[in-house]
N, C-alpha and C positions, 0 to 999 in steps of 0.2 A: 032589335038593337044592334046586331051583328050582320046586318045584310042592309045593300045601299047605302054604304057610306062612300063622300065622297071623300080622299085623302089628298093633303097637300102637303106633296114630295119636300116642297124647300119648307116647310111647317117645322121638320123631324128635324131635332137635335140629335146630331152625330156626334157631339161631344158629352154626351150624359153620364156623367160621373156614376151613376147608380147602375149604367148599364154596363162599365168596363170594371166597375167591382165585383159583379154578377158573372162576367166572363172569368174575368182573374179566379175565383174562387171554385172554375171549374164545375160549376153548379148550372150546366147547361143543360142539361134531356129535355128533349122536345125544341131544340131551336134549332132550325136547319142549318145545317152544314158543318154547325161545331157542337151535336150532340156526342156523338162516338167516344168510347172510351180513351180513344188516342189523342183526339181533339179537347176532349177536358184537361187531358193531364196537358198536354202540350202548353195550351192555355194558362193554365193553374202553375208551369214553370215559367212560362216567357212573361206571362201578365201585361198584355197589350194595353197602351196608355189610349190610343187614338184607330180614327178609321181605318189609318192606311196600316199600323202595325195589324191588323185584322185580316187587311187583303193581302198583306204578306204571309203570313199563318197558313191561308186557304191558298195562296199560291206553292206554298212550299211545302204544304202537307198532301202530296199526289206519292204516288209510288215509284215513280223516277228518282225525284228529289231524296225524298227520305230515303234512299240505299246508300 
């Protein structure tokens, strides 16, 4: 059931309200890139509405930025 599927990229809603709840709420472990405990809390203050406040998040949460 988990192996050979085919996925269709423009299928995914990137506006899914149940999935920007799930981030806002900081109840990420296990999802790559915004599991870490800095990336929750970060998350769970900013509470990104959309895709791109996302890839702002991950852009700005490097070790440059954040000093």
């Amino acid at each position: 059931k988990r192996y050979n599927k085919d996925i269709i990229w423009e299928a995914i809603d990137v506006n899914d309200a149940k999935v920007y709840k799930t981030i806002q709420s900081g109840n990420t472990l296990g999802i790559f890139q915004i599991e870490s405990g800095g990336m929750q809390n970060l998350n769970a203050r900013l509470k990104p509405e959309r895709f791109e406040d996302i890839i702002a998040v991950l852009a700005l949460y490097r070790p440059g930025p954040m000093e």
